[in-house]
Each structure stands twice: as C-alpha cells, then as structure tokens.
C-alpha positions as CSV (number, residue, x, y, z in Angstrom):
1,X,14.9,-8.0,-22.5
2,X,18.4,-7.5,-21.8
3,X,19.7,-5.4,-19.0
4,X,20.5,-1.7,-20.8
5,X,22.6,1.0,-19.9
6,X,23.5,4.5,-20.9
7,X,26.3,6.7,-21.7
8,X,26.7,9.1,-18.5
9,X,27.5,12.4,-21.6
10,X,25.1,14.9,-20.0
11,X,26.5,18.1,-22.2
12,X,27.1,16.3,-25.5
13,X,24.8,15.7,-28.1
14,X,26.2,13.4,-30.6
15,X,25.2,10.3,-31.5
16,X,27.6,7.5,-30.4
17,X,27.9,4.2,-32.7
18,X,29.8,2.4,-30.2
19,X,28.2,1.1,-26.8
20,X,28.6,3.3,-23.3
21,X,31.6,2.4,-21.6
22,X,30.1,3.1,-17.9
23,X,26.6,2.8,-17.0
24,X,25.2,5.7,-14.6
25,X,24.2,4.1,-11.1
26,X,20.4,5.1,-11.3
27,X,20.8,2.8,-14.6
28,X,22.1,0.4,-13.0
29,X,19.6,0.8,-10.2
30,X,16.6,0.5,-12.0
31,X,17.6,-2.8,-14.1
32,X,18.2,-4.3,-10.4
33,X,15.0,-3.4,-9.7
34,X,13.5,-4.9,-12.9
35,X,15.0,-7.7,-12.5
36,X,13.3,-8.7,-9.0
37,X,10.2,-9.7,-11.2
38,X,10.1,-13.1,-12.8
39,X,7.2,-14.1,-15.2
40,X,4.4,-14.1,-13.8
41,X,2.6,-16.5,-11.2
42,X,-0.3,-18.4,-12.0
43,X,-1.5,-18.0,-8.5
44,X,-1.0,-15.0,-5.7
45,X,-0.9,-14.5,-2.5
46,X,-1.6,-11.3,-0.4
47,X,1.9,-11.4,0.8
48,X,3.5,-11.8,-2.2
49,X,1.6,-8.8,-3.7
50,X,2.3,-7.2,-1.2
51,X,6.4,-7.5,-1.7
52,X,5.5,-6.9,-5.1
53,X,4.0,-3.7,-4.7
54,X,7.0,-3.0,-2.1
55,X,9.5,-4.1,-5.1
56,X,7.7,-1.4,-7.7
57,X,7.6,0.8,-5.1
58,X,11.7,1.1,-5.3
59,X,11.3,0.6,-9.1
60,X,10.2,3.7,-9.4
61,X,11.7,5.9,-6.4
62,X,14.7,5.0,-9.2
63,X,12.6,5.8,-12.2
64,X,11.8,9.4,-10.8
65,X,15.5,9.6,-10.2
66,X,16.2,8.5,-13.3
67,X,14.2,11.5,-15.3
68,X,16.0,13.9,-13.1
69,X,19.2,13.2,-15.0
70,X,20.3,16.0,-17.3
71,X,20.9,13.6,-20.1
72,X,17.5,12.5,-20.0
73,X,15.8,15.5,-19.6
74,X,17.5,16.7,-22.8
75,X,17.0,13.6,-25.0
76,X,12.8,14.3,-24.1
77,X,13.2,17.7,-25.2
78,X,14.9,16.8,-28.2
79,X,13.1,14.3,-29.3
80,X,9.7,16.3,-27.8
81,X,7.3,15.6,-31.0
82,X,8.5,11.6,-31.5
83,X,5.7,9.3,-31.2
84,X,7.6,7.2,-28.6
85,X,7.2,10.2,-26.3
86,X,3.9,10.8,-26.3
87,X,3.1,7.1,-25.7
88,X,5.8,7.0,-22.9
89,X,3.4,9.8,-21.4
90,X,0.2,8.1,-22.4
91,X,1.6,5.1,-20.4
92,X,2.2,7.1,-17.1
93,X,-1.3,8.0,-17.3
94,X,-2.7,4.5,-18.1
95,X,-0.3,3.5,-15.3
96,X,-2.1,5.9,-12.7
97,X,-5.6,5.0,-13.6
98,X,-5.2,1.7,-12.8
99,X,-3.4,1.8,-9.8
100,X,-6.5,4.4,-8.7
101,X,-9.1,1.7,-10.0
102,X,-7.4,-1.0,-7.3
103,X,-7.2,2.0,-4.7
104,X,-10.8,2.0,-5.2
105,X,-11.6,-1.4,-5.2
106,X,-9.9,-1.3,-2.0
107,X,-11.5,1.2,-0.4
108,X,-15.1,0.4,-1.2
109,X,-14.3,-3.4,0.2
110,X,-12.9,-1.9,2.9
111,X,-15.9,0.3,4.2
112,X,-18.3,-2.9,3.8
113,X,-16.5,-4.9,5.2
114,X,-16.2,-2.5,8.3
115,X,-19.9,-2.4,8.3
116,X,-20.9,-5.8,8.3
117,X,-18.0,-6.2,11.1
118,X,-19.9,-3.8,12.9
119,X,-23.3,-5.3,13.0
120,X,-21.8,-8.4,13.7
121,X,-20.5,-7.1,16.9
122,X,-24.0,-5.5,17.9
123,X,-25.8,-8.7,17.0
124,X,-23.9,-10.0,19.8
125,X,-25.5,-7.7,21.7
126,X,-29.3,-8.3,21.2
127,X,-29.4,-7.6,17.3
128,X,-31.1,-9.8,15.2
129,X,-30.2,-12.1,12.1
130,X,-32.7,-10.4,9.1
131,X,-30.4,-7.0,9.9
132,X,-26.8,-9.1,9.5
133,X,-28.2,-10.5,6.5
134,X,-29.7,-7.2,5.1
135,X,-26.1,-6.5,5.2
136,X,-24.9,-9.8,4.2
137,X,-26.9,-9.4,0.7
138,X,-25.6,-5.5,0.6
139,X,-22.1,-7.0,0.6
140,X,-22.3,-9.1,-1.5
141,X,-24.0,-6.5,-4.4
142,X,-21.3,-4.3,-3.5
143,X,-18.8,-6.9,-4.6
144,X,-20.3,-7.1,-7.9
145,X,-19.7,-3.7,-8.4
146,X,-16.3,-3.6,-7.4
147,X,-16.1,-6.7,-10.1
148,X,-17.9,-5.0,-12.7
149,X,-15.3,-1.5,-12.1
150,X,-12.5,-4.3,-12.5
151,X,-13.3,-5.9,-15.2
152,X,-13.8,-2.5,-17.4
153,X,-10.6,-1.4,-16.3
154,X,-8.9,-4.9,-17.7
155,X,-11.0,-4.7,-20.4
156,X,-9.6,-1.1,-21.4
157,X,-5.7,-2.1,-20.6
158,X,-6.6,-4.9,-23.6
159,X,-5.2,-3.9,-27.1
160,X,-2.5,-1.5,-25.8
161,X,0.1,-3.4,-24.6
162,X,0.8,-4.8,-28.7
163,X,2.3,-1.9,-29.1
164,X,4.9,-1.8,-26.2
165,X,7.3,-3.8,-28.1
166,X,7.0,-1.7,-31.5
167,X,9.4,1.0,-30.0
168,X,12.9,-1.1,-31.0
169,X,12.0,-0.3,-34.6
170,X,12.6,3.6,-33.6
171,X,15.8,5.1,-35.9
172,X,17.4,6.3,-32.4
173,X,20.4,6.8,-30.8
174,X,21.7,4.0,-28.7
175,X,21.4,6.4,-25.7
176,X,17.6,7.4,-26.7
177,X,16.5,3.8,-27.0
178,X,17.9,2.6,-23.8
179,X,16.0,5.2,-22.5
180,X,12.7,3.9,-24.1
181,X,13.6,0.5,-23.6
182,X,13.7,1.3,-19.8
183,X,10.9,3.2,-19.3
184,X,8.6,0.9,-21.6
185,X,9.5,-2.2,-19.5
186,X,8.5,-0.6,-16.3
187,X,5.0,0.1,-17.6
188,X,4.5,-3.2,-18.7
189,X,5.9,-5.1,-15.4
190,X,3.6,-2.3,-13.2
191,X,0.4,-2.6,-15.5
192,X,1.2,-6.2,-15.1
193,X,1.4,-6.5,-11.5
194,X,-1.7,-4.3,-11.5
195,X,-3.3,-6.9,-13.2
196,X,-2.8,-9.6,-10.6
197,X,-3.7,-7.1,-8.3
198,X,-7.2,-6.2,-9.4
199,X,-7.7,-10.2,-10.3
200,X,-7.0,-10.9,-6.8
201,X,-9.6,-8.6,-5.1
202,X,-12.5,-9.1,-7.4
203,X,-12.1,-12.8,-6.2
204,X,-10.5,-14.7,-8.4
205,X,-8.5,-17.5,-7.9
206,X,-6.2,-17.7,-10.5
207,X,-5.9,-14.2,-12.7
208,X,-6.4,-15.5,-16.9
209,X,-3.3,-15.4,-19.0
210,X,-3.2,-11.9,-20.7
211,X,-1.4,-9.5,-23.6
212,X,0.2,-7.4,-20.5
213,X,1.7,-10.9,-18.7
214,X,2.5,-11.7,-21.8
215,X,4.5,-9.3,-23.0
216,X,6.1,-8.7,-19.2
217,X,7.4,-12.2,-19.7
218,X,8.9,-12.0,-23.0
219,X,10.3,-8.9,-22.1
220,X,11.9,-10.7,-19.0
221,X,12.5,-14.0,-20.4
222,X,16.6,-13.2,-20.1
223,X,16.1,-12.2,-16.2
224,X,16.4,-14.5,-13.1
225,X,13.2,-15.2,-12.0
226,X,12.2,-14.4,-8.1
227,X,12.0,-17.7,-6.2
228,X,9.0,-16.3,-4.3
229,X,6.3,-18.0,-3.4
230,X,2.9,-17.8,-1.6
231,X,0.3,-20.9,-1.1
232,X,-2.1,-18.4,1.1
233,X,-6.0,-18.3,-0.5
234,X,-7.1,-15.1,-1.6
235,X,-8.7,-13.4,1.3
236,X,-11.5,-12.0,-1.1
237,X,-12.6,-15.0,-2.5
238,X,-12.9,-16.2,1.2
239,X,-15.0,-13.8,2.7
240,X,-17.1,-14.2,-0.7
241,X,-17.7,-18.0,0.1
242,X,-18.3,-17.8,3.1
243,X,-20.9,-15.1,3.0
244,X,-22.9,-17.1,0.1
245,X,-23.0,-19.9,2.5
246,X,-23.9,-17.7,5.3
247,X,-27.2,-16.9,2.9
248,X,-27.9,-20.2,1.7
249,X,-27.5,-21.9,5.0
250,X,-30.3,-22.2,7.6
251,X,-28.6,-23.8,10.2
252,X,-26.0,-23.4,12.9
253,X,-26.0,-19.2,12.3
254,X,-23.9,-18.9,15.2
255,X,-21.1,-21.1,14.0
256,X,-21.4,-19.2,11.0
257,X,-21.1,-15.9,12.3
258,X,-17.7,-16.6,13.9
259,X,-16.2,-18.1,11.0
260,X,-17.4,-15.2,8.7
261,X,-16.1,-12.4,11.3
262,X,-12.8,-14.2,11.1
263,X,-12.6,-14.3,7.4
264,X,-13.8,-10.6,8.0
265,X,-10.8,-9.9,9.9
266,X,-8.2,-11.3,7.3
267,X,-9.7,-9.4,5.1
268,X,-9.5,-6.2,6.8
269,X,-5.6,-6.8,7.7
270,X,-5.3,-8.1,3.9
271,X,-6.6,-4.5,2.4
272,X,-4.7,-2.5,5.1
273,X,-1.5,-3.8,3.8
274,X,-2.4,-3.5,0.1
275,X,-3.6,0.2,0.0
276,X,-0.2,0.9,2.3
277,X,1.8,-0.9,-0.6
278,X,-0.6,1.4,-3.2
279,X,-0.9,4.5,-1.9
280,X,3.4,4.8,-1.6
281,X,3.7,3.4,-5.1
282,X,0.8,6.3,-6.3
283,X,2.1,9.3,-5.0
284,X,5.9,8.2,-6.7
285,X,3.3,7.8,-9.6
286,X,2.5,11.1,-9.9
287,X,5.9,12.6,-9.2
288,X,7.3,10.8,-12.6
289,X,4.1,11.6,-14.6
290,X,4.6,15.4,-13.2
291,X,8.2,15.5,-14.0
292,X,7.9,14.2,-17.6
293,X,5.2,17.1,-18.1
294,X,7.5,20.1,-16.6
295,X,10.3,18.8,-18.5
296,X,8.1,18.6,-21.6
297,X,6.5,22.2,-20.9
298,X,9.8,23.9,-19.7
C-alpha cells in the first residue's frame, strides 16, 4: 500500500477533492515506520524479533501521537457511528489480546525454565536424577499448554483479517481514509509480527503461511523490504529437543545435563529480551486503545 498523507486543516471541515499539499510530520513519521517491515520471513530469529518488536515499538509511540492530532480526533467523532470505526476499535482490542497471549507464553516458559535450572544446580549438589526428570516431564507438559493457548489464539486471529482490506470501498474523504488506511495497516503488520512471535515460542521452526502475512505483504508490496536477516535456531525448539532426548536417553546423563542447562540458559536470556520488547510495546498499546475510547466517549 502506498505511503499516505494528510491535509494538516485541523479547524476545517470540508471535504477536499484535491490531494494535501503538506503532510503533517507524525504522518510522515508513522509511514517511516511502516515501511521498516518487509514481507515476511519464512524463518526467525530471536534477534530479529527482537528489533522487530523494537521497530513496532516506535510504530506506535507515533500512532499514539498521531490520535492526539485535532484533526483526527474530530474526523472519529464525526464519523463516531461508521462501521470502520468500530472495527478500528475492535482491532486495538484484538491487537492487545494477542500481544497478552505471547506475554503469557513467555512468562509461564519462563518460570519452568527457572525451575528446572534450579534443580539442576542442586543435583549438582547431591540430588538425584528421578527429581530432574520429574521436572524434565513437568516441562515438557507445560509446553504443551503454552502450545495449546497458542494455537487458539491463531486460531481466533483466522477469518478477521479478510476484512482489513474492505475499508478502501468506504465513501470518505480523502483525509478520513488516509486515516483508516493508516491505522488499518498498523494492525495488520503488528497482528502479523505477533504471529511470528507466538510461532516462534511454541517451537516451531518455520511459522505456516497465513491470511494476516498475507495481507501484511500485499499491503506492503510497494515498500522497501528490510535487508534483515537472522540464521540463529529458535531457542524454544532447542531446549524442546534436547529435553526429549534427555528422556529418551539412558546414557551419558551428565553430558546431557550440561548441554541442557546451556540451552536452558539461552533460553532464559532469549525470553528476557522478548518480554522487554513486549511489555514497552503493551503499555503504548493500551495508551492508543484508551485514547480512541476518551475521544469516542468525550
């Protein structure tokens, strides 16, 4: 989708048939910001999510700024009871309840893998293997649950995102529809960067082509893809190797041990920088979804 801008005319409430002559900066801001984000990778890295959750981070620091404006304030007010509103606000919600389903994710990973770390280090002094693999088979149930809680939260984001493009057809202003145009491709790019996200930790390799990349690439196909890359395995899938083979394998325990409290230890770092990327990007989150519901209410 093609760059947009509007018509900085904060006190005037005309329609305009001829395109804005001067786009406002925080316009201008977020389309720089859009356009960080290519089509989407087959593959990920922790690192590279990690920059991506960084870049939608300053996304929307620009998208809060960017429903501050007078101008846009009014045109939600005027056009409060337009379909296109209420599914501009029924996407900031979608958007926060999947970025709290990774946060989750996260955290319950996190704590078992803190455990097992833990009776690791006392098996080293004097414990014994049936209690580290007690624990071994308690991480690895946990891990289907956090699958399970990820795989109904993709499964819900299915069937939505067909109507994300069905907004252009809208008998708007050219002001208006910049305005929708904007918004709307900043819950596709974040739903689909969530996507990736929750692919990633539940262990898979390589996330399955879906409506929400899809439509974040047609709706970038005109921007200059990022020439980011990221060969690193995924740190989940790791840890869930090698504690399978930690199960299944009867001899050399010890050698096994040290290799899984290093994957362990990847892991840990891996989450810590992921839930620093998530919980910045939540809380701007919820500024924008609060901000569209004074403005809405006022």
């Amino acid at each position: 989708m093609a760059a947009s801008s509007l018509n900085q005319k904060s006190h005037n409430h005309v329609r305009s048939t001829s395109l804005p002559s001067k786009p406002h900066p925080v316009i201008l801001q977020c389309n720089e910001h859009l356009s960080r984000f290519g089509a989407s990778e087959a593959t990920l890295s922790s690192s590279l999510l990690s920059l991506k959750l960084n870049n939608l981070r300053d996304l929307h620091d620009s998208i809060e700024k960017l429903v501050q404006l007078p101008l846009i304030q009014e045109a939600l007010v005027r056009e409060h009871h337009e379909k296109w509103v209420n599914e501009l606000l029924d996407g900031s919600l979608r958007v926060l309840d999947t970025c709290s389903s990774a946060k989750d994710a996260l955290l319950h990973t996190k704590e078992c893998t803190r455990e097992l770390q833990s009776i690791i280090r006392r098996r080293r002094g004097g414990g014994n293997d049936v209690e580290l693999a007690t624990e071994v088979k308690k991480f690895l149930t946990s891990r289907k649950v956090v699958r399970k809680a990820i795989f109904k939260c993709l499964e819900n984001l299915k069937g939505v995102s067909a109507n994300k493009l069905s907004l252009s057809d809208t008998n708007k202003d050219y002001q208006t529809m910049t305005l929708v145009s904007l918004l709307t491709e900043g819950e596709v790019v974040t739903l689909s960067i969530f996507e990736s996200l929750l692919n990633f930790i539940s262990g898979s390799t390589q996330s399955k082509p879906s409506s929400w990349s899809f439509v974040s690439k047609l709706m970038h196909s005109k921007r200059v893809a990022s020439a980011q890359g990221g060969e690193d395995e995924n740190e989940f899938a790791k840890v869930d190797s090698a504690l399978q083979f930690f199960i299944f394998n009867t001899t050399s325990k010890s050698n096994n041990t040290i290799d899984l409290q290093n994957k362990l230890g990847k892991l840990e770092s891996c989450i810590q920088d992921l839930e620093e990327g998530l919980e910045s990007l939540f809380r701007r989150l919820i500024k924008i979804r609060v901000a569209f519901l004074n403005i809405l209410n006022s």
